[in-house]
Each structure stands twice: as C-alpha cells, then as structure tokens.
Biopython code that builds the backbone (N, CA, C, O; Angstrom):
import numpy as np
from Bio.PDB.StructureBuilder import StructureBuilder

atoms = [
    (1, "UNK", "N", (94.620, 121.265, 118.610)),
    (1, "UNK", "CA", (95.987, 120.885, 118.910)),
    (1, "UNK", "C", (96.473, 119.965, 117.791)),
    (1, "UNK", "O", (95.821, 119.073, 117.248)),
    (2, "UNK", "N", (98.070, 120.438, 117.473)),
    (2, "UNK", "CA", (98.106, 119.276, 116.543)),
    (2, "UNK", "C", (98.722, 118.030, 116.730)),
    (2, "UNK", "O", (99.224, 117.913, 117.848)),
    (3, "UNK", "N", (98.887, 116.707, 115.712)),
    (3, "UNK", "CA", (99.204, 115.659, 116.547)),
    (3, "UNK", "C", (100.543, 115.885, 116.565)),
    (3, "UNK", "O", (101.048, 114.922, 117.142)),
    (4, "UNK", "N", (101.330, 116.611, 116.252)),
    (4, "UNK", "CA", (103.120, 116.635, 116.762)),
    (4, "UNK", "C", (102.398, 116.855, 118.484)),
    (4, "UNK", "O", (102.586, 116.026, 119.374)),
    (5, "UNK", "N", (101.694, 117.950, 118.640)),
    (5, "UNK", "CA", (101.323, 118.548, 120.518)),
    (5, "UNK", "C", (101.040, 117.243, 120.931)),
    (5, "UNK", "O", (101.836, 116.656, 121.664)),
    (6, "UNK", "N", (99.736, 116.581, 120.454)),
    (6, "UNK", "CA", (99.558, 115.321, 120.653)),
    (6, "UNK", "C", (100.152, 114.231, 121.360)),
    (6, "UNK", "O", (100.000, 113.722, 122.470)),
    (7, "UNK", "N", (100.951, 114.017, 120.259)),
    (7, "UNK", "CA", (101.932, 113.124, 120.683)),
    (7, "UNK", "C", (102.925, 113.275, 121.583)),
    (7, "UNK", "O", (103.283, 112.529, 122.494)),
    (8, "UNK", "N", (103.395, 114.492, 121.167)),
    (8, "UNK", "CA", (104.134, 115.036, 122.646)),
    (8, "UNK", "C", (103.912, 114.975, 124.184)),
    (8, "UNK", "O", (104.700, 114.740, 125.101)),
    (9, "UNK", "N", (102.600, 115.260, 124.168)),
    (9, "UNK", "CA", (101.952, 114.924, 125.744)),
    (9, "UNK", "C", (101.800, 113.407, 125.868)),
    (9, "UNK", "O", (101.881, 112.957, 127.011)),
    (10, "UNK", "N", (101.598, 112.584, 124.898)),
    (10, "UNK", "CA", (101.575, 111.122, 125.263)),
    (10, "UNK", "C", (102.942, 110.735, 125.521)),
    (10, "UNK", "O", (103.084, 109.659, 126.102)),
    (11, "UNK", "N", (104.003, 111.405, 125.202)),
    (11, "UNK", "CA", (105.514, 110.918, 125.398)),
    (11, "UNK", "C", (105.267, 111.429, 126.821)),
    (11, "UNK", "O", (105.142, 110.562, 127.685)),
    (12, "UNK", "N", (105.187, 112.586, 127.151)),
    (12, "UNK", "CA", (105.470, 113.223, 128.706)),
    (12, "UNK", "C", (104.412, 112.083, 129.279)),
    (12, "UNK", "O", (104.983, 111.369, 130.103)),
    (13, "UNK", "N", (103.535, 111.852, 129.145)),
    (13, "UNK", "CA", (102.762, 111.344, 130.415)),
    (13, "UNK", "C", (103.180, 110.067, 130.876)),
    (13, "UNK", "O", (103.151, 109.752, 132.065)),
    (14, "UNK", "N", (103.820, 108.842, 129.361)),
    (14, "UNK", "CA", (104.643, 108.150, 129.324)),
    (14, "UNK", "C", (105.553, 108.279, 130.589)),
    (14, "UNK", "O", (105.628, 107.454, 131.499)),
    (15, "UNK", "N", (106.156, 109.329, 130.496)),
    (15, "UNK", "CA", (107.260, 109.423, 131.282)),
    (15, "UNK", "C", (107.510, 109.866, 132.511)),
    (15, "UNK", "O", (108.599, 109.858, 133.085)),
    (16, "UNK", "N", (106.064, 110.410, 133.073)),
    (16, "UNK", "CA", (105.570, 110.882, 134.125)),
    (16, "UNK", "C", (105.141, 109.251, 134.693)),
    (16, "UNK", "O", (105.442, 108.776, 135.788)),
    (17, "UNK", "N", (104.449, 108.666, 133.722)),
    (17, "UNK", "CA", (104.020, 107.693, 134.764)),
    (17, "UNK", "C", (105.228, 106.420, 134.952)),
    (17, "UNK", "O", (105.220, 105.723, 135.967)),
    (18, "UNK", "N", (106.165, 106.235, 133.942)),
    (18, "UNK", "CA", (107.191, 105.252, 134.432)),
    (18, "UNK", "C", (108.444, 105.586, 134.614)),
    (18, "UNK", "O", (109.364, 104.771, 134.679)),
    (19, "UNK", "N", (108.584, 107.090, 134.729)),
    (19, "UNK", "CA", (110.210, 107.573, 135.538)),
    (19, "UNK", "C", (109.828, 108.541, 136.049)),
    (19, "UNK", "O", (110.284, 109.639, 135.731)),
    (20, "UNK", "N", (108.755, 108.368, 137.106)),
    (20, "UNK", "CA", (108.653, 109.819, 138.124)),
    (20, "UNK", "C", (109.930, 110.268, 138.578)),
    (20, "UNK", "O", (110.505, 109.495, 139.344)),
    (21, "UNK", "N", (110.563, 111.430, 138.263)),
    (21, "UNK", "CA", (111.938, 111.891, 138.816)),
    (21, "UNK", "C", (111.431, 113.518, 138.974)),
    (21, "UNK", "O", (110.504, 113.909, 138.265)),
    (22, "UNK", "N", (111.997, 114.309, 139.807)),
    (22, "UNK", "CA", (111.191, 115.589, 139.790)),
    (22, "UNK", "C", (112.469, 116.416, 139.243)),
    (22, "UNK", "O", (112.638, 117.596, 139.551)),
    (23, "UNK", "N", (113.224, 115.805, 138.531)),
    (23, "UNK", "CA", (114.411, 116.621, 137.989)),
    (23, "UNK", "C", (113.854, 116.764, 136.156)),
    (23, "UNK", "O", (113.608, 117.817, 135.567)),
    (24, "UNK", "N", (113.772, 115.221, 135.537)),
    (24, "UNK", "CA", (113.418, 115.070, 134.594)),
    (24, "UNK", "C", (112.145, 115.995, 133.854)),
    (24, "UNK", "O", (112.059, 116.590, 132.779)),
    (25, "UNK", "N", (111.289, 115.804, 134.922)),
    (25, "UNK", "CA", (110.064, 116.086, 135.020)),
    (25, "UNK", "C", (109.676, 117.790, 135.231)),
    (25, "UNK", "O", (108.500, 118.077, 135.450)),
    (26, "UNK", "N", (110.497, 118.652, 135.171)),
    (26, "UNK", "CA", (110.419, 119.966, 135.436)),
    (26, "UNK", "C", (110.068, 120.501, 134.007)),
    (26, "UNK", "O", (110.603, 119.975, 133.030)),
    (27, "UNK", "N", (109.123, 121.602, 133.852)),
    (27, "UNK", "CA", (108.844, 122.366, 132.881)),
    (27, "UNK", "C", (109.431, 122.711, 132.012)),
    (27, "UNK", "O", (109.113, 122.650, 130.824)),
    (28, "UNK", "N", (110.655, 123.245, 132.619)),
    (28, "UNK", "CA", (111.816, 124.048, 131.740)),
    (28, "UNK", "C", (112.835, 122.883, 130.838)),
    (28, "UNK", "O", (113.440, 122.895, 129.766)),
    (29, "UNK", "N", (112.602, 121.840, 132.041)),
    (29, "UNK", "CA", (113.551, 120.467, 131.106)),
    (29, "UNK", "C", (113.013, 119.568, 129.970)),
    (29, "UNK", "O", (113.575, 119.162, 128.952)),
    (30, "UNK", "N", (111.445, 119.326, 130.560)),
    (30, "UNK", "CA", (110.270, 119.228, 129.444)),
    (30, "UNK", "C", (110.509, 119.802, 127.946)),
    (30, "UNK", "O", (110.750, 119.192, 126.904)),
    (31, "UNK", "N", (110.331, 121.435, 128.245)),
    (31, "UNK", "CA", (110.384, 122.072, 127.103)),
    (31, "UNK", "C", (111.651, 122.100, 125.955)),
    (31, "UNK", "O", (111.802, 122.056, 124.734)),
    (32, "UNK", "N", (112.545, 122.216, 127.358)),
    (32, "UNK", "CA", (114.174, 122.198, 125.789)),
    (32, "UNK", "C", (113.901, 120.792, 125.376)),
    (32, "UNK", "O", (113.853, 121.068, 124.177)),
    (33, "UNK", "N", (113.675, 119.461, 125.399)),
    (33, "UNK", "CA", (114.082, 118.337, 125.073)),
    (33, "UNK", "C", (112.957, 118.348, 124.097)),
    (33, "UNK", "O", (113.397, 118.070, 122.981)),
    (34, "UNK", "N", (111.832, 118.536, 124.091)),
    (34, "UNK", "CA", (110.770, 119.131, 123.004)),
    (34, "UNK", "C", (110.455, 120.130, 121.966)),
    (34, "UNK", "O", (109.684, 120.205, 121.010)),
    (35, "UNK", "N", (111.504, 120.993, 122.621)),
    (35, "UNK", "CA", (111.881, 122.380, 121.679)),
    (35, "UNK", "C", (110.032, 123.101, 121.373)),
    (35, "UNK", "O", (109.388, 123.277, 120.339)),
    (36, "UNK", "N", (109.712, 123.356, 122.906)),
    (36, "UNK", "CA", (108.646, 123.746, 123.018)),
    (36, "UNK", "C", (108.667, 124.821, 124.224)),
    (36, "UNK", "O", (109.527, 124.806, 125.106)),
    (37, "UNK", "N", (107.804, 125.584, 124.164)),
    (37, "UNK", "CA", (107.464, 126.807, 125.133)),
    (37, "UNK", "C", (106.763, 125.776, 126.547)),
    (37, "UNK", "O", (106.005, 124.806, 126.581)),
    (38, "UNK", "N", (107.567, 126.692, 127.720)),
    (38, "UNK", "CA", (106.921, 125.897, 128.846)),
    (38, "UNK", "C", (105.480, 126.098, 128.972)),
    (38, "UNK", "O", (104.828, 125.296, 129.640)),
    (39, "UNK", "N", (104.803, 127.293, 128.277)),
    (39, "UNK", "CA", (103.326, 127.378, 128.489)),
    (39, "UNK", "C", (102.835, 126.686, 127.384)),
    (39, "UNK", "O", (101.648, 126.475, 127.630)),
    (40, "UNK", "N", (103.108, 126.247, 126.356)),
    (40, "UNK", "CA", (102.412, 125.122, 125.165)),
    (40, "UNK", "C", (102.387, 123.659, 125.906)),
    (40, "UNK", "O", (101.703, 122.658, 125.690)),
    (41, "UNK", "N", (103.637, 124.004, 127.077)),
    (41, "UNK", "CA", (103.467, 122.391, 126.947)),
    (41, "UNK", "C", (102.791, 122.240, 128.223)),
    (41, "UNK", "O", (102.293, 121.129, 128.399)),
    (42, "UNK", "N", (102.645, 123.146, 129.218)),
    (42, "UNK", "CA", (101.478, 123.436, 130.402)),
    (42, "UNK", "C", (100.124, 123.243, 130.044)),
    (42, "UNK", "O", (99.311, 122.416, 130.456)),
    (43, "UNK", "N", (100.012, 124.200, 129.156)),
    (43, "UNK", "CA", (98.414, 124.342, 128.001)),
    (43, "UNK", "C", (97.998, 123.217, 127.420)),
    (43, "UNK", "O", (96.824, 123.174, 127.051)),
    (44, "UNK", "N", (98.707, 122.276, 127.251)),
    (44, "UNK", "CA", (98.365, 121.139, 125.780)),
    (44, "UNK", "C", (98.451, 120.304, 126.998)),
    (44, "UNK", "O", (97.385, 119.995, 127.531)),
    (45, "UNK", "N", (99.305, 119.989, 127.398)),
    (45, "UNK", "CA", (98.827, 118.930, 128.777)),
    (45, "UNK", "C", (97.734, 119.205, 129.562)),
    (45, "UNK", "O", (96.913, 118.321, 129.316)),
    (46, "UNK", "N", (97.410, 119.763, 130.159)),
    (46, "UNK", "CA", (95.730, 120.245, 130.470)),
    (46, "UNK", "C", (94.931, 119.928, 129.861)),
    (46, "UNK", "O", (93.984, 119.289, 130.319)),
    (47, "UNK", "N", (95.044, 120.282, 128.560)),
    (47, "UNK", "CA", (94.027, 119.858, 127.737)),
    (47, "UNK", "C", (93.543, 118.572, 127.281)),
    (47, "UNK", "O", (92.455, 118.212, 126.831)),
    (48, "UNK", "N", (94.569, 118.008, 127.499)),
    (48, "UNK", "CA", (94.557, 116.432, 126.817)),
    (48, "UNK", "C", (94.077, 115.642, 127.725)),
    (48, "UNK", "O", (93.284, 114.768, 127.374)),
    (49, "UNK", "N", (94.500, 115.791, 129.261)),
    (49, "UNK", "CA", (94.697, 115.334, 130.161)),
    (49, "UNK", "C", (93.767, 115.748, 131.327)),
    (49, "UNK", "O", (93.378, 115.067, 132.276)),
    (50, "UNK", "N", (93.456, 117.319, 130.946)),
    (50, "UNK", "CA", (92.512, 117.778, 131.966)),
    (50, "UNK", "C", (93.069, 117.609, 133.332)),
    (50, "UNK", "O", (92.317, 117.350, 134.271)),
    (51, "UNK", "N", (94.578, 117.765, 133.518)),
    (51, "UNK", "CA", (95.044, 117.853, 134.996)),
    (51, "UNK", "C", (96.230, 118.501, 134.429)),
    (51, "UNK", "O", (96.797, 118.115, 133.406)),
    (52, "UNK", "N", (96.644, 119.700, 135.283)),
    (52, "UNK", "CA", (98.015, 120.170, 135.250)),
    (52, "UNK", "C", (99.091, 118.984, 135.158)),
    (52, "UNK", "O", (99.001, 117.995, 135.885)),
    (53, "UNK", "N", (100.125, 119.152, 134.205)),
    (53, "UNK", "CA", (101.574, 118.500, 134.597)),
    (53, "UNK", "C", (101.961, 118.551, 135.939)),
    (53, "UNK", "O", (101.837, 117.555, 136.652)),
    (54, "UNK", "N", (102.443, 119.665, 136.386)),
    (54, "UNK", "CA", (103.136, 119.679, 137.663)),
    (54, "UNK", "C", (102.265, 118.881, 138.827)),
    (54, "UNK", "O", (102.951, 118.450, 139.754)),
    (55, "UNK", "N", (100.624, 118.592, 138.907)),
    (55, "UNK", "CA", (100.027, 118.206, 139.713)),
    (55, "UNK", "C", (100.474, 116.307, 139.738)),
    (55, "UNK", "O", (100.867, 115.521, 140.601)),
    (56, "UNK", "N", (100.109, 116.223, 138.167)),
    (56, "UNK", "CA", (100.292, 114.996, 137.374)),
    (56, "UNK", "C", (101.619, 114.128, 138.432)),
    (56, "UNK", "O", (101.662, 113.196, 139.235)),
    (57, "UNK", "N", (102.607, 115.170, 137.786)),
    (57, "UNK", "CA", (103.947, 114.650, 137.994)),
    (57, "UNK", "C", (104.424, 114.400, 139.617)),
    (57, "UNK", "O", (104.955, 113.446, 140.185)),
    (58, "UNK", "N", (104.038, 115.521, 139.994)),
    (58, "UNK", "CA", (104.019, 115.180, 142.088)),
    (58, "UNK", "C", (103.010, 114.255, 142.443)),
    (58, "UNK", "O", (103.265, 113.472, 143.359)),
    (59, "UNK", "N", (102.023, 114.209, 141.941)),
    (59, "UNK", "CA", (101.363, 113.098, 142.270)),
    (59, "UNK", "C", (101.803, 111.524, 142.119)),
    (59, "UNK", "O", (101.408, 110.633, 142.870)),
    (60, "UNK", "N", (102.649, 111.355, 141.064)),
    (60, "UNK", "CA", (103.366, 110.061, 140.735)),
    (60, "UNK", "C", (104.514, 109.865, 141.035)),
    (60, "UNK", "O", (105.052, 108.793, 140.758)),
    (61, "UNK", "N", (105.422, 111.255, 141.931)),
    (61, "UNK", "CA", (106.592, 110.865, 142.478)),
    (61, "UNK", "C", (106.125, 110.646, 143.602)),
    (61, "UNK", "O", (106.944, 109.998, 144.254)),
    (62, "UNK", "N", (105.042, 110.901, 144.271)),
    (62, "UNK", "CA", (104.767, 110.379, 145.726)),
    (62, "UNK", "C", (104.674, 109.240, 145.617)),
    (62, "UNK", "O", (105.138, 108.519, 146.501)),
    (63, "UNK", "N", (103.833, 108.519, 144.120)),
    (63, "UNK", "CA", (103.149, 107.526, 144.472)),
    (63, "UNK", "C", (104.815, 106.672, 144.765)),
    (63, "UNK", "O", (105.212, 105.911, 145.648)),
    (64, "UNK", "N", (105.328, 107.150, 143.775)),
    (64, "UNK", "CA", (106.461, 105.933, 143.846)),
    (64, "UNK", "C", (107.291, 105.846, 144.905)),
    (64, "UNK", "O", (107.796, 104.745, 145.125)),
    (65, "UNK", "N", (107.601, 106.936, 145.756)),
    (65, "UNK", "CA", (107.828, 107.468, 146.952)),
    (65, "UNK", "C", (107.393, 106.226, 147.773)),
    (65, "UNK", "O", (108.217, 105.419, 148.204)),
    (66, "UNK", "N", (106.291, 106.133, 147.933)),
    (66, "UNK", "CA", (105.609, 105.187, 148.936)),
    (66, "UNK", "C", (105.858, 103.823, 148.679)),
    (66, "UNK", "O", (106.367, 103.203, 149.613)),
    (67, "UNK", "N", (105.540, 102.994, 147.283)),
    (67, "UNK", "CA", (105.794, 102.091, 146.752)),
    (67, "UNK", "C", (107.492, 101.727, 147.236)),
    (67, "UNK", "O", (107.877, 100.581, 147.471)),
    (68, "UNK", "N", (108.321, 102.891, 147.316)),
    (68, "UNK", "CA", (109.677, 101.886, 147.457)),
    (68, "UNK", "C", (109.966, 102.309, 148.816)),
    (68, "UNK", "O", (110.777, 101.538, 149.330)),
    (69, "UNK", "N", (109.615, 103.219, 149.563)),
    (69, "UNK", "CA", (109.651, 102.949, 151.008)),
    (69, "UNK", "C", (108.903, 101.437, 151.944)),
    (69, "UNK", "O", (109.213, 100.813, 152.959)),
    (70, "UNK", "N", (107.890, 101.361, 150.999)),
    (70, "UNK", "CA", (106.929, 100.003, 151.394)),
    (70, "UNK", "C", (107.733, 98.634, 150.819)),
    (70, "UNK", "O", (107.693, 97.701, 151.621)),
    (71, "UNK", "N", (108.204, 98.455, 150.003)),
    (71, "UNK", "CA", (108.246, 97.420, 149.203)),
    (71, "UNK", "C", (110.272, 97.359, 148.887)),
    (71, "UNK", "O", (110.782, 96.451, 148.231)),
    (72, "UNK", "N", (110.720, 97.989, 149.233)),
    (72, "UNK", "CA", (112.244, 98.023, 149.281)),
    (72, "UNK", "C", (113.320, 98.079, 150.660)),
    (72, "UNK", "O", (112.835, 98.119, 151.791)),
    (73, "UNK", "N", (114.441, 98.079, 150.497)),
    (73, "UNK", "CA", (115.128, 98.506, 151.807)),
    (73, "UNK", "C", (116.035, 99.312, 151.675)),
    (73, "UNK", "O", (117.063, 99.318, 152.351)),
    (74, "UNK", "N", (115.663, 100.339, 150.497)),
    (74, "UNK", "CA", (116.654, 101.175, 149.965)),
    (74, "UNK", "C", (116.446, 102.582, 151.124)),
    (74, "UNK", "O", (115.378, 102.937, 151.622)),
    (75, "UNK", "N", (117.357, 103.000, 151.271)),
    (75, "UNK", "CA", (117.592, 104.478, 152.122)),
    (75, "UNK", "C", (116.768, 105.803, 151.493)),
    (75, "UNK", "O", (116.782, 106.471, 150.459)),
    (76, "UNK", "N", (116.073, 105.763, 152.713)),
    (76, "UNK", "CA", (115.332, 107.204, 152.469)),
    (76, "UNK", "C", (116.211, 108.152, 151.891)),
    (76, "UNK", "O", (115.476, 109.080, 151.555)),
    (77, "UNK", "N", (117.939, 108.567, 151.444)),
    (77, "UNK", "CA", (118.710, 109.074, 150.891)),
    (77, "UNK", "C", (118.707, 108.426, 149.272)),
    (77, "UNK", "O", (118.805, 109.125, 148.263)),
    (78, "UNK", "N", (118.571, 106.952, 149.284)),
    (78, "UNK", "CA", (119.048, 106.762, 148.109)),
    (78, "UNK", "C", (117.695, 106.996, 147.637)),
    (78, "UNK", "O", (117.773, 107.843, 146.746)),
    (79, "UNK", "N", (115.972, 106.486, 147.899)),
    (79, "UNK", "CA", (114.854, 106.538, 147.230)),
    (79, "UNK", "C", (114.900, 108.604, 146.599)),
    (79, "UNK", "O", (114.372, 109.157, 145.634)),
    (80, "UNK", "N", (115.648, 109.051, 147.551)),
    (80, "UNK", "CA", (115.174, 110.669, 147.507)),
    (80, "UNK", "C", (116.412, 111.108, 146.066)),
    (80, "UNK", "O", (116.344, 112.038, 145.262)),
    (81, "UNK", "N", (117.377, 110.097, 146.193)),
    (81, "UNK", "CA", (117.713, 110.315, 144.886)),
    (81, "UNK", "C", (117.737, 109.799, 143.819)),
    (81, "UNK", "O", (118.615, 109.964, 142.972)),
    (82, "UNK", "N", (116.723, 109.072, 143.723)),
    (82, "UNK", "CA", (115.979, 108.247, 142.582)),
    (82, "UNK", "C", (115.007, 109.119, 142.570)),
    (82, "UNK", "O", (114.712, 109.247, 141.382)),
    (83, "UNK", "N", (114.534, 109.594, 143.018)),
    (83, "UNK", "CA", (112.956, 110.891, 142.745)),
    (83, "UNK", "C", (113.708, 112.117, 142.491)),
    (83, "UNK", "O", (113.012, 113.132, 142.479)),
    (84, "UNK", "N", (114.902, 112.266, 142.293)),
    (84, "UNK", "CA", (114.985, 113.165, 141.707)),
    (84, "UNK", "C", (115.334, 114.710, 142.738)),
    (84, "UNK", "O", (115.413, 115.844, 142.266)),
    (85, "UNK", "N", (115.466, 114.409, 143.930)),
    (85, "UNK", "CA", (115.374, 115.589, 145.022)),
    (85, "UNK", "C", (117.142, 115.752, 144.483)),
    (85, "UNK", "O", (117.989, 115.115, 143.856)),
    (86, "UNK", "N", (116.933, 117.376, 145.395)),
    (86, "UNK", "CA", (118.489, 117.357, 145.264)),
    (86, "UNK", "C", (119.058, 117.143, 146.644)),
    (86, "UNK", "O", (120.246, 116.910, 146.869)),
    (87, "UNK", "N", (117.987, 117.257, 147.655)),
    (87, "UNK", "CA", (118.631, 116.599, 149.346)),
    (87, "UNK", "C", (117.683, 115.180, 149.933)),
    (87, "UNK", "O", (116.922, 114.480, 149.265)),
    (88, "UNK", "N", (117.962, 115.079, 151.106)),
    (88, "UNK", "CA", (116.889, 114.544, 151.701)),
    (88, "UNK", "C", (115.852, 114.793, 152.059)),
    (88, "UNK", "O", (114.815, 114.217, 151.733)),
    (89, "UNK", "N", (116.025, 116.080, 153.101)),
    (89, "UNK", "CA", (115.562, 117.082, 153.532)),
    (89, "UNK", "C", (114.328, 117.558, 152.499)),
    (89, "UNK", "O", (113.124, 117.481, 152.740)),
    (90, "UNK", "N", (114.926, 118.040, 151.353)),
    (90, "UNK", "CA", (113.848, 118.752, 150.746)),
    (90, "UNK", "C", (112.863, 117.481, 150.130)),
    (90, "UNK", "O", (111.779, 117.900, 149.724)),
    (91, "UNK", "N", (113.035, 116.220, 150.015)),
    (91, "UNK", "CA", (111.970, 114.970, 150.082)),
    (91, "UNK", "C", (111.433, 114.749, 151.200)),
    (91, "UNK", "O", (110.344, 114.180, 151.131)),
    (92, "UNK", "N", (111.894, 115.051, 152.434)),
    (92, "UNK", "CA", (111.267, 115.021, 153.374)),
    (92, "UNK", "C", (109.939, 115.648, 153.448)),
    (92, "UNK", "O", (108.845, 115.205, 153.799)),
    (93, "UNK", "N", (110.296, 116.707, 153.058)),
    (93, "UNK", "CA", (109.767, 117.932, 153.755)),
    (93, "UNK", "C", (108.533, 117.823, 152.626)),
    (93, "UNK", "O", (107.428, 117.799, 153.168)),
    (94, "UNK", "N", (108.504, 117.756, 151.236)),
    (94, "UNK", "CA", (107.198, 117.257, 150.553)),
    (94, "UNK", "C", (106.836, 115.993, 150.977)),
    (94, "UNK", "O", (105.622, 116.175, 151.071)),
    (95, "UNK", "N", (106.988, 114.999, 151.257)),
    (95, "UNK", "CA", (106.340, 113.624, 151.443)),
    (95, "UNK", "C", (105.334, 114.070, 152.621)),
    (95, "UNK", "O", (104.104, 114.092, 152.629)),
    (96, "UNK", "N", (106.343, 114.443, 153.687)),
    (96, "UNK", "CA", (105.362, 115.314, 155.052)),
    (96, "UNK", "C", (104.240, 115.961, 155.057)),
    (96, "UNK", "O", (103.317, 115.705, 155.831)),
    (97, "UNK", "N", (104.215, 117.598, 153.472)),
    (97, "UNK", "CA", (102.990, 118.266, 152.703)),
    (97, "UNK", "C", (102.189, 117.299, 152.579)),
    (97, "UNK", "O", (101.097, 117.225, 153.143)),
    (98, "UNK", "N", (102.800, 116.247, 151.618)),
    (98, "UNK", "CA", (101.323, 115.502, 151.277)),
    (98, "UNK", "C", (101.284, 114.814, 152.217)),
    (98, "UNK", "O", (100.303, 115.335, 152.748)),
    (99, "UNK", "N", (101.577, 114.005, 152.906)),
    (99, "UNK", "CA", (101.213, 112.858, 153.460)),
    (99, "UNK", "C", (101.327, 112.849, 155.120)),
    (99, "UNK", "O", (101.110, 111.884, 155.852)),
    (100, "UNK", "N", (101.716, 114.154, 155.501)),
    (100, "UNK", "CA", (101.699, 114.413, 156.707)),
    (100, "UNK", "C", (101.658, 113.597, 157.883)),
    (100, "UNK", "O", (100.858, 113.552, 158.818)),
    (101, "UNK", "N", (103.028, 112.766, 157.542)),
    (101, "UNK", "CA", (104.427, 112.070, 158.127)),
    (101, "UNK", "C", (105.413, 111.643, 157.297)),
    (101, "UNK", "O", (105.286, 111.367, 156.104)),
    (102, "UNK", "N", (106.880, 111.572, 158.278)),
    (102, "UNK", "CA", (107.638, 111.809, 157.409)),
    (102, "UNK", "C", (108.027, 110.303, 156.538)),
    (102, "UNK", "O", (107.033, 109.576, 156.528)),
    (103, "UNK", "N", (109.061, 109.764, 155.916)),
    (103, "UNK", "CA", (109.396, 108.997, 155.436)),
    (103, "UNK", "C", (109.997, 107.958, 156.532)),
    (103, "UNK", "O", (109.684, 106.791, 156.299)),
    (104, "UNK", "N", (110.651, 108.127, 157.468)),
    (104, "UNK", "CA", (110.919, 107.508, 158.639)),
    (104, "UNK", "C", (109.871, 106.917, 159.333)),
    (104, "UNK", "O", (109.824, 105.861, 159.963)),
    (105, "UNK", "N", (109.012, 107.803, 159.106)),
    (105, "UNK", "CA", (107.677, 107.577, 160.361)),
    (105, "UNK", "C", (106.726, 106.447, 159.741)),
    (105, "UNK", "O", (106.222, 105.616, 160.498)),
    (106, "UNK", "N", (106.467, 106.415, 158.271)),
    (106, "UNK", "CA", (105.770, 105.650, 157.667)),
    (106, "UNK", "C", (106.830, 104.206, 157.679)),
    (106, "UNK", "O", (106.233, 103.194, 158.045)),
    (107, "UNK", "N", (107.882, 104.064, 157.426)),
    (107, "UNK", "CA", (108.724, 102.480, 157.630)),
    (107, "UNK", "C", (108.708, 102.086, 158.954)),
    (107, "UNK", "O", (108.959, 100.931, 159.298)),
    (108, "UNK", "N", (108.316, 103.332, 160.015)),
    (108, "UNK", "CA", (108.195, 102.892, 161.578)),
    (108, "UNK", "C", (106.900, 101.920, 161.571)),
    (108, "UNK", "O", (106.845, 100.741, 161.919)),
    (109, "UNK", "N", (106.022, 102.637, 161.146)),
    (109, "UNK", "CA", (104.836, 102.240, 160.965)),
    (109, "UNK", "C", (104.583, 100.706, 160.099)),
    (109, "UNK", "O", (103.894, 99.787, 160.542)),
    (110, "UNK", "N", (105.403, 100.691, 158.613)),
    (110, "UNK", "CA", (105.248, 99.262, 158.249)),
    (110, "UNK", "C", (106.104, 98.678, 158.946)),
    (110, "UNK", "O", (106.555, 97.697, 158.356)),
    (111, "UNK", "N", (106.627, 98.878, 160.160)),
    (111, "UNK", "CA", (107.476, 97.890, 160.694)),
    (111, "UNK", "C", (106.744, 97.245, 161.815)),
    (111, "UNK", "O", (106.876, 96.077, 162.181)),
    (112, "UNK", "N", (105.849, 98.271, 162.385)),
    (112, "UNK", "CA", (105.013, 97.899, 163.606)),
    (112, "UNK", "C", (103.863, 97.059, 163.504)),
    (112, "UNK", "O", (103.326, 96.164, 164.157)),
    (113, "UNK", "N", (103.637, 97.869, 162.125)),
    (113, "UNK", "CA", (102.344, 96.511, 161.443)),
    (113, "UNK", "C", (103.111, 95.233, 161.167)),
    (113, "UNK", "O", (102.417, 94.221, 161.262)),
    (114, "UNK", "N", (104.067, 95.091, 160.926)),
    (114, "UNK", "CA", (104.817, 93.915, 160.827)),
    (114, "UNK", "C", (104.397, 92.593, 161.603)),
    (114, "UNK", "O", (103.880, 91.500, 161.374)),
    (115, "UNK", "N", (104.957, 93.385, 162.726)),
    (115, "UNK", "CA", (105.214, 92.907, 164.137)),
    (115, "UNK", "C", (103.698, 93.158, 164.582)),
    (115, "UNK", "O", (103.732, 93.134, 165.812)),
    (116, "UNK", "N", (103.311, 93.225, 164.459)),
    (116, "UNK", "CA", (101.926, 92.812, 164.894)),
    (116, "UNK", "C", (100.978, 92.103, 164.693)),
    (116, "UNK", "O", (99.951, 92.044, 165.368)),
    (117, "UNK", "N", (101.391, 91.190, 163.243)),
    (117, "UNK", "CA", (100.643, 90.725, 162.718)),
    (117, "UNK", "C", (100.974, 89.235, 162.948)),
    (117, "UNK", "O", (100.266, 88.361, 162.449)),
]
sb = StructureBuilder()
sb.init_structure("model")
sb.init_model(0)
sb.init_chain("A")
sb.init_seg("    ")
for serial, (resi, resn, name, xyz) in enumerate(atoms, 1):
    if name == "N":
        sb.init_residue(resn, " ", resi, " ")
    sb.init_atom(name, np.array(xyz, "f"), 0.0, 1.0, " ", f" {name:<3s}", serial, name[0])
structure = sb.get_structure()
C-alpha cells in the first residue's frame, strides 16, 4: 500500500473516531472526498486496521450514541441528528440491533439508577 493509501486511512479513522456521523462516514462519501474507489478504500482500511470501516464506524456511532444519552440532556431527536440518522426512528431501530433497548429505555434506566442510589 502506498503512503498517499496510508495516510488516507489515518485521516478516515481520525474521523471515524472524533466525528462519528453515519452520513459523513458512508463509503460512497469517503470515496468522492478522497477521489478514491469505494473498494480501495474498503480494502486498505482492512488492511491497516484489520477491521472493516463500516464495522469500525457503527461501532463508534453507538459508542457516542450512549456517551450523550448518558452524559447530556439533549433529545433522542437532536443526539439522532448529530449521528447523522436521517429520522429518529431509523436510530432507534439500530441502537435497539445493537443494544437491544431502545434509547428511551436506557435514560429510563439511568434515571432509575439515579434514584436509587
């Protein structure tokens, strides 16, 4: 790989890990802003990284997902459009995949631990 590829994946991962957005973060948007093929830049991230992008990248919009449902009082509408969703609904409905409850259910939950403590 060469270091232009190189470096390229250190910019994306950069940017995977401090603006998880799942808009930014899409293959096809990746590639035009790189002026790269979506499979060079699938391929060369793997390689470097030894984890798919797309795994990479959902994995760090959850994380942040959680982080500002826990630690903010911003609206499950506004966090879902800071990650980049284009509804609520469809943030819902992944946070639920992985984490199997919804975004409501988990602030129920730090609220009860709250109050319980």
């Amino acid at each position: 790989m060469s270091a232009y590829h190189t470096d390229t994946m250190l910019i994306i991962l950069r940017k995977i890990v401090l603006l998880p957005n799942i808009q930014y973060l899409k293959l096809s948007a990746l590639a035009q802003k790189h002026y790269l093929s979506t499979k060079t830049i699938a391929r060369n991230f793997s390689a470097c990284f030894d984890i798919p992008l797309s795994n990479l990248a959902h994995e760090q919009i959850m994380k942040q997902a959680i982080w500002l449902l826990l630690t903010t009082d911003k609206t499950i509408e506004n966090i879902s459009d800071e990650l980049g969703y284009s509804t609520r609904n469809n943030f819902t409905q992944q946070f639920k995949r992985v984490y199997s409850l919804t975004p409501d259910a988990l602030r129920r939950l730090k609220r009860a631990t709250r109050s319980n403590a």
